[in-house]
C-alpha positions as CSV (number, residue, x, y, z in Angstrom):
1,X,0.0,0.0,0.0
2,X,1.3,3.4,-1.3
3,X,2.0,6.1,1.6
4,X,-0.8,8.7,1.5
5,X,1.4,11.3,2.7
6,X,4.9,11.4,2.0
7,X,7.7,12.3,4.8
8,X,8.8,16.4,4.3
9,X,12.4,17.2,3.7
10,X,13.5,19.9,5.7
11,X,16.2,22.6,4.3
12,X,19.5,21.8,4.3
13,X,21.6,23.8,7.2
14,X,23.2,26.2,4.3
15,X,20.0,26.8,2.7
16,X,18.5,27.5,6.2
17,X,21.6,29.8,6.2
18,X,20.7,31.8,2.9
19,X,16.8,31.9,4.1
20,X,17.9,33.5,7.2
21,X,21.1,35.4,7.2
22,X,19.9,36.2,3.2
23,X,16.4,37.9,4.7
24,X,18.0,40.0,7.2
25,X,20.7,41.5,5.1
26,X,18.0,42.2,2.5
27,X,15.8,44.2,5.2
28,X,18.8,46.0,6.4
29,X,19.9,47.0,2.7
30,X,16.8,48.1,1.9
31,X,16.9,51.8,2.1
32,X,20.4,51.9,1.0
33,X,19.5,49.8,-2.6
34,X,16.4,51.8,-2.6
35,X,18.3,55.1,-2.9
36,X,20.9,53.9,-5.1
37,X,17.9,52.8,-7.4
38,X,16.8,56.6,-7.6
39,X,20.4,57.6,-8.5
40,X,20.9,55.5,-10.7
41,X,17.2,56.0,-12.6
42,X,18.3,59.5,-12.6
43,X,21.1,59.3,-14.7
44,X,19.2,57.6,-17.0
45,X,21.6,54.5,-18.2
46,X,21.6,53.6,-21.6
47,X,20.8,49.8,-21.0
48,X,18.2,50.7,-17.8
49,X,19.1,50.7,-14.2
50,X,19.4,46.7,-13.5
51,X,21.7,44.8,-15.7
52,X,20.0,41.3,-16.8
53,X,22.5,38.3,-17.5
54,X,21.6,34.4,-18.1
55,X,24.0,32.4,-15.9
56,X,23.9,29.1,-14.9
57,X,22.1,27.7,-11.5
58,X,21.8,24.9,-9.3
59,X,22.0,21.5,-11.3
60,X,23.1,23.2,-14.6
61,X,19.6,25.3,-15.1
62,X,19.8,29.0,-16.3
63,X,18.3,32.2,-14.8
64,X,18.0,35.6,-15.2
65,X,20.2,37.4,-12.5
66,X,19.8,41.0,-11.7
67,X,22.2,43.7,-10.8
68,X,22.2,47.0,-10.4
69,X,23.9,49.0,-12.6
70,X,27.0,50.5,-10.3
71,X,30.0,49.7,-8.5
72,X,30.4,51.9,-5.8
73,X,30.8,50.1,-2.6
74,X,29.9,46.9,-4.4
75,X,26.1,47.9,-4.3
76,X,26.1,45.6,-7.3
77,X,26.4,42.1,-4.9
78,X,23.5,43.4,-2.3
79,X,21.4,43.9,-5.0
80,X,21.7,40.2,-5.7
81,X,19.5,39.6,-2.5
82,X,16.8,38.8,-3.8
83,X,17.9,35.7,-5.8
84,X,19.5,34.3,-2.3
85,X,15.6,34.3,-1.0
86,X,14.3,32.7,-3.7
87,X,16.9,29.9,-3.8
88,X,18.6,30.7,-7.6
89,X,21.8,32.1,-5.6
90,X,23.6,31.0,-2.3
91,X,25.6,33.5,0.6
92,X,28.5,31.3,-0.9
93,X,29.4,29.6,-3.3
94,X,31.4,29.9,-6.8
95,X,30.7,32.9,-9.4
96,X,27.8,32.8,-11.4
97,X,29.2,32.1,-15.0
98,X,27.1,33.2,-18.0
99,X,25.2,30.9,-20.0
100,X,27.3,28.8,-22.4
101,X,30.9,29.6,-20.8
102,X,32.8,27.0,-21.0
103,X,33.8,26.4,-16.9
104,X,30.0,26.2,-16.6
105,X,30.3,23.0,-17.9
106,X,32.7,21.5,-15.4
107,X,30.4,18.5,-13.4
108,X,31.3,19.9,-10.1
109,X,30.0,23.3,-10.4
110,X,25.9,21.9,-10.8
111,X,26.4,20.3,-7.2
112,X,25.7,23.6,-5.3
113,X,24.1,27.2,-5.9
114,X,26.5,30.3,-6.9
115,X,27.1,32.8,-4.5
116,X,27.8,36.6,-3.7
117,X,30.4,35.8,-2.1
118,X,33.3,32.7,-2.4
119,X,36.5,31.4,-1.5
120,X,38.2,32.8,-4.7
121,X,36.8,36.2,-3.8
122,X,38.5,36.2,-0.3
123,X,41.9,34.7,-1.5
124,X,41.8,36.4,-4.9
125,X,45.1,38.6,-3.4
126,X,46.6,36.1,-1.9
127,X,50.9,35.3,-2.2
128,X,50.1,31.8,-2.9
129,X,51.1,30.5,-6.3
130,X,47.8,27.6,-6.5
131,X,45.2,30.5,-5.3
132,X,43.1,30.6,-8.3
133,X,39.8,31.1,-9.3
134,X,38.9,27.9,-10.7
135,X,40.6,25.6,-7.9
136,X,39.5,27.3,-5.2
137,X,35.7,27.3,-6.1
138,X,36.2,23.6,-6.7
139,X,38.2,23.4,-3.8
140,X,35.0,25.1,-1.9
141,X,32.9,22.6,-3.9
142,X,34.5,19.2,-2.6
143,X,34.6,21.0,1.2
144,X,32.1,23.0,2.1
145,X,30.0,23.2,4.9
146,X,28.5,25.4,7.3
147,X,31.4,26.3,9.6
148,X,33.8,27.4,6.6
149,X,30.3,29.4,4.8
150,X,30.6,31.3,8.0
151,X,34.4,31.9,8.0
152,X,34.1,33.4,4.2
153,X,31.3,35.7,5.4
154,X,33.2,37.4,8.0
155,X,36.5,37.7,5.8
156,X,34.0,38.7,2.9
157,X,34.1,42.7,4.3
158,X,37.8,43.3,4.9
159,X,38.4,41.6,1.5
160,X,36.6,43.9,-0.6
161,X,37.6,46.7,2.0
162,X,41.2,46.2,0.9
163,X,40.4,45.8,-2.4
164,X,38.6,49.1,-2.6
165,X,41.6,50.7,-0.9
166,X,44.0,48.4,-3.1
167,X,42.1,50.0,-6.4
168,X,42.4,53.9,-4.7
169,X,46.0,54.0,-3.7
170,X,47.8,52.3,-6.7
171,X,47.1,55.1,-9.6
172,X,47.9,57.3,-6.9
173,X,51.2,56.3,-6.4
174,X,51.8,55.8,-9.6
175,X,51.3,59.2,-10.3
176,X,53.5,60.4,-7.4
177,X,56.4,57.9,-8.8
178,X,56.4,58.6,-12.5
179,X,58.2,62.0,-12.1
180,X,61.0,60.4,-10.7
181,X,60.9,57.1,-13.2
182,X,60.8,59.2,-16.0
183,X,64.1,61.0,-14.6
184,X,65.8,57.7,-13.8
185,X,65.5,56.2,-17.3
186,X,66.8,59.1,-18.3
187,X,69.7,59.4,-16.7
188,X,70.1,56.0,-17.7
189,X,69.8,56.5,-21.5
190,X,71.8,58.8,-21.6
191,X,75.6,57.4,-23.3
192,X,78.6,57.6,-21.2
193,X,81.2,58.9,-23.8
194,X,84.3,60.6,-23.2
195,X,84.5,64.4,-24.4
196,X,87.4,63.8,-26.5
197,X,88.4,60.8,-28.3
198,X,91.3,60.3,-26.6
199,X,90.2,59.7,-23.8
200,X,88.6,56.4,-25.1
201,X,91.5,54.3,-24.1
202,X,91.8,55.8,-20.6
203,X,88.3,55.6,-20.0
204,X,88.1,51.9,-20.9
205,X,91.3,51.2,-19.2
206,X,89.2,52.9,-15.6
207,X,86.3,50.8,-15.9
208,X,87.9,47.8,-16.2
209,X,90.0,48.4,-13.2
210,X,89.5,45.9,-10.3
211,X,87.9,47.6,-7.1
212,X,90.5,48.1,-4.3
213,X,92.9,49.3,-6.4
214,X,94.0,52.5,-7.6
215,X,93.1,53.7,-11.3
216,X,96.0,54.4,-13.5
217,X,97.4,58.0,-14.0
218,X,99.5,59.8,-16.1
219,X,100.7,62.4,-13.4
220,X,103.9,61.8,-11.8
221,X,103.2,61.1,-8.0
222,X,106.7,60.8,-6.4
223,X,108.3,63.3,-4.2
224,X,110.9,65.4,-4.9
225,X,114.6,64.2,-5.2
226,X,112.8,60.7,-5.5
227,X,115.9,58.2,-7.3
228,X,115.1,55.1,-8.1
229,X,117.2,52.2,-6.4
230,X,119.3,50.9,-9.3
């Protein structure tokens, strides 16, 4: 006899994670992505104030993700909210890759939702030689679980913190520098040639002369009434 009423699955502990954390963050946003809304609407963009983009979901199926159309203070993510709610995006998780891209292909990225957020976004600067984007989302793929979702979340902020400050201080120091660059190359270019051309022979002679020793003269040195012993 066929069960009447079938057992209910309850939501896994990250998506209970997305519902929850997801909700609040969108409530607290709120006035902030309603306001950047209006500015944006008034400077009426060419291609409208949300940016639409098919990219590829849970289990390999597409959907229309929404962005606002800026990136100041990475307004772009929170406006991404809404999609955590209704399950097409995750806290965490790898990029969203557009429809057809080849790395949304790969077997282990239909195993789990994208995210805002990920482990390639947090280590993106990091020293290490292996820290890149593919293998650490598939990295995250293979390990996740709550306790590490949590540990991306609170490294998320100082990440894009110093990447903010990363992006400000660079062209200014370039600017600063390339005064003095332009003056050391050249100085540089410039050809070290003698005045006269004989002084080509002397002047090779000094530069190949060994350190600690004394470069060779023409200008009698010896004191007066100086005879050589015989």
């Amino acid at each position: 006899m066929k069960q009447l009423f079938e057992p209910k699955r309850l939501p896994e502990p990250k998506r209970l994670l997305d519902l929850a954390l997801g909700s609040a963050l969108l409530v607290l946003a709120a006035p902030v992505l309603m306001a950047a809304t209006l500015t944006v609407a008034l400077t009426r963009p060419a291609g409208g104030v949300f940016v639409r983009e098919y990219r590829t979901g849970l289990n390999g199926r597409p959907f229309v993700l929404s962005s606002l159309r800026t990136r100041l203070f990475r307004l772009d993510l929170l406006s991404r909210l809404p999609h955590v709610v209704r399950g097409e995006l995750s806290l965490v998780g790898p990029a969203p890759l557009k429809v057809g891209s080849p790395a949304a292909a790969a077997p282990w990225r239909r195993l789990v939702r994208p995210g805002l957020t990920g482990l390639a976004q947090v280590r993106r600067h990091s020293p290490l030689p292996w820290d890149e984007a593919p293998l650490l989302d598939q990295h995250y793929v293979e390990q996740h679980w709550i306790g590490l979702d949590l540990a991306i979340l609170v490294r998320t902020l100082p990440a894009l913190c110093a990447a903010h400050a990363r992006s400000e201080t660079q062209p200014r120091a370039w600017l600063f520098a390339q005064p003095f660059a332009r003056s050391y190359a050249q100085s540089y270019a410039r050809p070290c040639l003698p005045a006269h051309p004989r002084a080509l022979p002397r002047a090779r002679a000094r530069a190949f002369t060994p350190r600690g020793e004394g470069a060779l003269s023409d200008t009698d040195h010896r004191l007066r009434r100086y005879i050589a012993a015989r």
